[in-house]
C-alpha positions in Angstrom: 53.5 -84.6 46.1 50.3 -86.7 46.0 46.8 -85.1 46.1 46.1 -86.8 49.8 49.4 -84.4 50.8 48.1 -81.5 48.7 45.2 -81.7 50.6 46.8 -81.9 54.0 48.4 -78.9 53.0 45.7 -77.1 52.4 43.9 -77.7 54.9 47.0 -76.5 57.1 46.6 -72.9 55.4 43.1 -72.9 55.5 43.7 -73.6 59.0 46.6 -70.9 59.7 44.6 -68.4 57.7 42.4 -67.9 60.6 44.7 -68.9 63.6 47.4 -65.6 62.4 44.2 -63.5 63.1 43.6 -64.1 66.5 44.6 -61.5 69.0 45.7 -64.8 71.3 47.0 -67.2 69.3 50.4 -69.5 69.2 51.5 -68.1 65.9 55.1 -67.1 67.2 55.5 -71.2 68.1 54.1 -72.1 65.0 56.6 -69.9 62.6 58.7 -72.9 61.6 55.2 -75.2 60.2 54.0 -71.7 58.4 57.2 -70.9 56.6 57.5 -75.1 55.8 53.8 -75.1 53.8 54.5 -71.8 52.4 58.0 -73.2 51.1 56.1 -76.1 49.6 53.7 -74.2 48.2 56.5 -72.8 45.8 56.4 -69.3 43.7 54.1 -67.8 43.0 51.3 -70.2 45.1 53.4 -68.9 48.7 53.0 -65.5 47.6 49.5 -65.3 46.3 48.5 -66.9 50.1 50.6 -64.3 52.2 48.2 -61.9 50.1 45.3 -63.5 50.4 45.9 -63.6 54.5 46.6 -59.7 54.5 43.0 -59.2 53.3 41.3 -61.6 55.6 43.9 -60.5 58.5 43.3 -56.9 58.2 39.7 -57.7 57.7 39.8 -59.0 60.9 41.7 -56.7 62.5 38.7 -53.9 62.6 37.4 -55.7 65.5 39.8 -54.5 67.5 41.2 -50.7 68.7 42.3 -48.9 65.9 46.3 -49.0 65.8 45.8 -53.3 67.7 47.5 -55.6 65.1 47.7 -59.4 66.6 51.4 -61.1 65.5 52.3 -58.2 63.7 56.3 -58.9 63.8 55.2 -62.4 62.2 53.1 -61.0 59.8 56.4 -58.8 59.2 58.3 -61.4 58.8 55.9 -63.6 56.2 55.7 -60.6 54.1 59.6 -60.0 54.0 59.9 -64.3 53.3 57.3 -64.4 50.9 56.7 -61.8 49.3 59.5 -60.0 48.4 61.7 -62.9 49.1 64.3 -60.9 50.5 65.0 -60.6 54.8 68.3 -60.5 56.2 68.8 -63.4 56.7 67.4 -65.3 53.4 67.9 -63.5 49.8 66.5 -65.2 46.8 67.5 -63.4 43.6 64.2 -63.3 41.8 64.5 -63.5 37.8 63.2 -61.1 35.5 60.5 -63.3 34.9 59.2 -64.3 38.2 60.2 -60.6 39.1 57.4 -59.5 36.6 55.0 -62.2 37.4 55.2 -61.1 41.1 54.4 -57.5 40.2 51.5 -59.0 38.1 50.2 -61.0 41.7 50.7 -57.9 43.8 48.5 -55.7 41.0 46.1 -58.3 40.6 45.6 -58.8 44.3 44.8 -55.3 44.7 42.3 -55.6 41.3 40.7 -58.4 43.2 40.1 -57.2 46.6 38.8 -53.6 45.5 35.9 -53.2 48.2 37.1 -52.4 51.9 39.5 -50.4 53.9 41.8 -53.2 54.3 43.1 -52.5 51.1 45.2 -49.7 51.9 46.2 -51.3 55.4 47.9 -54.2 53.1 49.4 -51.5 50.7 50.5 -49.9 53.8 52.3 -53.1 55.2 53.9 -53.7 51.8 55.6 -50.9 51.5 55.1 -49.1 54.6 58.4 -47.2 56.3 60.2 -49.5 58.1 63.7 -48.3 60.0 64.8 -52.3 61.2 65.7 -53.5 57.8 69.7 -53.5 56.3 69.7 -51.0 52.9 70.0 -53.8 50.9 66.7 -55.3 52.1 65.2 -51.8 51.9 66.1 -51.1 49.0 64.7 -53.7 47.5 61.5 -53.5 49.0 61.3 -49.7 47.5 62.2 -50.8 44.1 59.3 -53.3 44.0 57.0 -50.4 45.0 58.3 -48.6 42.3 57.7 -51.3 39.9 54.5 -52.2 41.1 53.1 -48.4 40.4 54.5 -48.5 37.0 53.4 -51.3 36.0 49.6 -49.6 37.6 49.9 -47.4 35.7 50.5 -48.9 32.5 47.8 -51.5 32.7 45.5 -48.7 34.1 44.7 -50.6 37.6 43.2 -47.8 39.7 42.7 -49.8 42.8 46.4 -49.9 43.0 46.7 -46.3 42.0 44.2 -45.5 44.8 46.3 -47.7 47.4 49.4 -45.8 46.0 47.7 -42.5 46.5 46.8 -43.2 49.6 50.2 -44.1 50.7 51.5 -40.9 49.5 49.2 -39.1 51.0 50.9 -40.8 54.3 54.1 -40.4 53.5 53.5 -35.8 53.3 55.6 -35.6 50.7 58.9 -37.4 52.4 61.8 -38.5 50.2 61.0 -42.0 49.4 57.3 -40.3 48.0 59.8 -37.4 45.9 61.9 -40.6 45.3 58.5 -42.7 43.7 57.3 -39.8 41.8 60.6 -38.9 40.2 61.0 -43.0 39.4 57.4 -42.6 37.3 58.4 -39.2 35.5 61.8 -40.7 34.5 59.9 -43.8 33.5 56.9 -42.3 31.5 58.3 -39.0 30.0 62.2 -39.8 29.8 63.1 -43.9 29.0 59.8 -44.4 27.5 58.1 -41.2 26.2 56.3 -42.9 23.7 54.1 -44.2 26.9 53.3 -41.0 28.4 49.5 -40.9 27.5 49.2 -43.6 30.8 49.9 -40.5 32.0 47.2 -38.3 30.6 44.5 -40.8 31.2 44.9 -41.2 34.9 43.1 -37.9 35.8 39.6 -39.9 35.0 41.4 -42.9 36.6 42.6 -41.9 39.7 42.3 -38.5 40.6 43.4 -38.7 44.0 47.0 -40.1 42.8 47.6 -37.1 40.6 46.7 -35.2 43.7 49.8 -36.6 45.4 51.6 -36.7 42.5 51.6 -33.3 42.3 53.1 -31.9 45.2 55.6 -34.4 45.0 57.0 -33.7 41.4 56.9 -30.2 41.9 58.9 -29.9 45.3 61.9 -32.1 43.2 61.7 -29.3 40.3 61.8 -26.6 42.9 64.9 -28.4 44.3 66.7 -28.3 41.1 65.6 -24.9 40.6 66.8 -23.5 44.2 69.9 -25.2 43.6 70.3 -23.9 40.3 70.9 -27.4 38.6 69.7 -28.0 35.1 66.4 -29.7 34.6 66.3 -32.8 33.0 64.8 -33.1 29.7 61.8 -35.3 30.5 60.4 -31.9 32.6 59.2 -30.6 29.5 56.8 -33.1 28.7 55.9 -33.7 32.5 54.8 -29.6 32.3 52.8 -30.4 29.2 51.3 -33.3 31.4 50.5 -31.2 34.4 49.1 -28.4 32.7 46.5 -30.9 30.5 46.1 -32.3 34.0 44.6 -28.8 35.6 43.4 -27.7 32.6 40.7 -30.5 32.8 39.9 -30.4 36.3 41.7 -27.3 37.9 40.4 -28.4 41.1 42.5 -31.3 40.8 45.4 -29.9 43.0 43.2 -29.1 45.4 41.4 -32.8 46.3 43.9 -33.0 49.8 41.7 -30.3 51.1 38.7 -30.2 49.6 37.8 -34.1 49.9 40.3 -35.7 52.2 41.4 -39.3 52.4 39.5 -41.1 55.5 42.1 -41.1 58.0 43.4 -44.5 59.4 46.1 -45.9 61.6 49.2 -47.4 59.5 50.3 -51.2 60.2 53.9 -49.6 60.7 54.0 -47.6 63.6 55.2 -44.3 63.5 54.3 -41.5 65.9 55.3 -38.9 63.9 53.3 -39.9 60.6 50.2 -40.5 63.4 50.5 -36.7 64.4 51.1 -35.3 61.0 47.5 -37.6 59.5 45.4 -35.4 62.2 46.2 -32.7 59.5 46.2 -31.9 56.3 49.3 -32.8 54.4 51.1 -30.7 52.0 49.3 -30.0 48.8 50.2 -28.9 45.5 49.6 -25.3 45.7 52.8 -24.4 47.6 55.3 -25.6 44.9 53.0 -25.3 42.1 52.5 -21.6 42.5 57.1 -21.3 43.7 57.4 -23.5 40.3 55.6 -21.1 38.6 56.5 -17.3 40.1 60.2 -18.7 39.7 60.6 -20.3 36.2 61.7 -17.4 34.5 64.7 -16.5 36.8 65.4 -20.4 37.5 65.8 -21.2 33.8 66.9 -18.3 32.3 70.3 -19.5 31.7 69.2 -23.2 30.1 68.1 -24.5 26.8 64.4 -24.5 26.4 63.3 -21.9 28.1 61.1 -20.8 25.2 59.1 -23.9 25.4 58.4 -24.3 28.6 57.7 -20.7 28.9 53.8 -20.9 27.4 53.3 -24.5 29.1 54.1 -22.9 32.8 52.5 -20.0 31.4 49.3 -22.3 31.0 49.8 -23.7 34.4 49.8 -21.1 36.2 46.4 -20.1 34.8 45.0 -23.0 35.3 46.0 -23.1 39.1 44.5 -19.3 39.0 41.7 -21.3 37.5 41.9 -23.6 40.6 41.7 -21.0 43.5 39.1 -19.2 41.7 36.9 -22.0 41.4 37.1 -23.4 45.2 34.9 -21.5 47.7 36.1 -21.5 50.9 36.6 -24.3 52.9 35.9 -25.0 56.7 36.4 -28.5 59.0 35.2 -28.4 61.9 34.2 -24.9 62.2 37.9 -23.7 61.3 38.7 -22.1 58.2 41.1 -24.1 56.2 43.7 -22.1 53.9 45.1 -23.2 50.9 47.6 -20.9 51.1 49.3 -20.6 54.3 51.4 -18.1 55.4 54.9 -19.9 55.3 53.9 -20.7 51.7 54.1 -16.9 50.9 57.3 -16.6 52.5 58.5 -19.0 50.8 57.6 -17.9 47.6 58.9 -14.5 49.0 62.1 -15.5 50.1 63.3 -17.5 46.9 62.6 -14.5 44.7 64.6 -12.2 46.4 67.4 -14.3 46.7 67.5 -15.4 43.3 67.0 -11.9 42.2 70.7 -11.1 43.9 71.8 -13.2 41.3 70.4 -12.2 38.3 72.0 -9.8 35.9 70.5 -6.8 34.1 69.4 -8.6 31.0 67.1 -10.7 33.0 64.6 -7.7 33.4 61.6 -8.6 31.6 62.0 -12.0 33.2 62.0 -10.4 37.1 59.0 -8.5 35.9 57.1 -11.7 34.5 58.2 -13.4 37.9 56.8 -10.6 40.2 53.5 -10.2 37.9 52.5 -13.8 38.3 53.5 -13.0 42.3 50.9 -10.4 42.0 48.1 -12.1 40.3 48.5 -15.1 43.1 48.3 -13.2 45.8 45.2 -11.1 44.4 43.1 -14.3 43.2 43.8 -16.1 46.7 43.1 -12.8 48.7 39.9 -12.3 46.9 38.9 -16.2 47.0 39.9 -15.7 50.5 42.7 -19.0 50.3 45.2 -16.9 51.9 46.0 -17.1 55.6 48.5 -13.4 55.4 47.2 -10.5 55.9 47.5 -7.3 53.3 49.6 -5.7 55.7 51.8 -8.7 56.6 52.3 -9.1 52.5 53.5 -5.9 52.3 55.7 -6.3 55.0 57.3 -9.4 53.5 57.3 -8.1 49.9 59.7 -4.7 50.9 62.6 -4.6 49.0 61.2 -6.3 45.9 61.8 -4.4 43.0 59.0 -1.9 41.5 56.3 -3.8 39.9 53.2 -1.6 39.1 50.4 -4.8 39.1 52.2 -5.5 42.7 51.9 -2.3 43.9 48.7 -1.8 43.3 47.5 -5.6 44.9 49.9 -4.5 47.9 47.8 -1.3 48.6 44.1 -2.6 48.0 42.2 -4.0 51.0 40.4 -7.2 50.4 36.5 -6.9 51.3 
């Protein structure tokens, strides 16, 4: 191609850049020329573009209603074509090298473009929930994602940890979030434990991503433990994690509520997600504090219980540490609980169904498990976190067996 044809094509993205942003435009007739320069422009020139027209499309797009998104199937489409190279239709088998090099542009993209909401509206399109895609196409969108926050987090790019935080924080804990999280633990603390301190140092990163983090690794060890499976080795050094984690900033686990994200409408629409980002979403607290009260009747019967017994043991101070150190929160002139009563039910509920199968030996363990019970509930009563009542918690907690620090939370009042 000569540079008077390089220059024609240029001129025919510059030009496209600003004609897929208009509300009224003839984008949808003008698909076939679009794909045709972006196939010209080749790997990774065709990708690097697309980005570049996210940013200045979604830029563009705050002039209009929030949820208004002009030739959004196209843009859809452009993303799908050239940027994960993958629709069903067209598949092009990317290799290990140009696979890397596009994590490298998607990264970089975000490093670049650090200022502005549109941002996380672009992260959001990327990997956004999407139901009109063949698994194949899917899943290969999700295992990009997955790359693309590992590869974050070993270079240390907190833009893309905060657009990955974010994204979590829309997804309230859902399966492909567990499914994200668990990708990064096996990554950092099982295939390559040698590279675990990435995960240490992004507390003073990105502390909003260990925020989501959080719940999410926690409701897939609570999982294992309900179901009685045997944790995988790389929990131990994810615990140690955690607990170095709250032990610097306790109030880490409680960022969801005390400083929320801004709230904005995704590029994928989804009702559902819509109503559920009016509220809260699910924090740590909940599986944090069942991870803890339960450990010692969920591992009881498995190798390394010994270990992990002083990190949880740690934990569960620090989140202590946590409650303690929050004052009470309002929005709006509503009081806002941390702890909410299905939480305690919850918590409740497990314990005495894991206590039917426990045998004698186990007492010292049932004791440890309805001590720490105690100490929550007395910590989050007194910070005033928890949405139950006394007399509603001791409700709940009949038929528990005889614990002398729960007994005597159970009968005092709170002030």
């Amino acid at each position: 191609m000569d540079t008077f044809q390089k220059k024609q094509m240029m001129a025919g993205i510059s030009e496209l850049t600003e004609t897929v942003c208009l509300w009224y435009s003839d984008v949808p007739k003008r698909m076939p020329a679009i794909a045709l320069l972006l196939s010209q422009q080749g790997f990774p020139n065709a990708t690097r573009v697309v980005l570049n027209w996210l940013a200045k499309y979604f830029e563009h797009c705050q002039n209009y209603p929030p949820g208004k998104f002009p030739n959004r199937s196209q843009i859809l489409v452009l993303i799908d074509s050239f940027v994960f190279f993958k629709t069903d239709q067209v598949q092009v088998q990317l290799t290990l090298t140009k696979e890397l090099h596009l994590l490298e542009e998607i990264c970089r993209h975000f490093q670049r473009h650090a200022a502005g909401s549109s941002k996380f509206l672009t992260f959001d399109a990327l990997f956004g929930g999407r139901s009109n895609l063949s698994d194949s196409v899917e899943e290969h969108r999700q295992k990009i994602l997955y790359k693309t926050v590992s590869m974050a987090l070993s270079m240390q790019w907190g833009e893309v940890l905060e657009c990955a935080a974010m994204w979590l924080h829309s997804q309230n804990v859902s399966t492909g979030a567990v499914s994200l999280v668990d990708s990064i633990v096996m990554d950092f603390c099982d295939l390559l434990p040698d590279t675990s301190a990435a995960l240490h140092k992004i507390l003073d990163l990105c502390p909003q991503f260990v925020n989501q983090l959080l719940p999410c690794a926690f409701t897939q060890l609570c999982s294992k433990g309900h179901k009685d499976e045997v944790f995988l080795q790389s929990k131990s050094l994810f615990l140690q994690i955690a607990s170095d984690w709250l032990s610097r900033d306790p109030s880490v686990c409680l960022l969801h509520v005390s400083a929320p994200f801004r709230q904005y409408v995704g590029f994928h629409r989804n009702p559902a997600r819509d109503r559920d980002s009016l509220h809260p979403t699910m924090g740590a607290i909940r599986q944090l504090l069942l991870f803890c009260v339960l450990h010692p009747l969920w591992t009881s019967h498995q190798e390394g219980y010994r270990e992990d017994a002083l990190v949880v043991s740690k934990l569960f101070y620090h989140l202590l540490q946590s409650l303690m150190a929050t004052p009470p929160i309002e929005r709006d002139g509503e009081k806002v609980y941390v702890i909410l009563r299905q939480d305690v039910v919850a918590i409740v509920s497990e314990v005495k169904r894991k206590l039917q199968a426990v045998g004698l030996d186990t007492a010292s363990r049932v004791e440890l498990c309805l001590d720490r019970l105690a100490e929550a509930v007395q910590i989050s009563n007194a910070a005033k976190h928890l949405e139950m009542s006394s007399d509603e918690l001791e409700r709940l907690c009949e038929g528990l067996p005889h614990s002398h620090l729960l007994d005597i939370v159970l009968v005092s009042k709170p002030e």
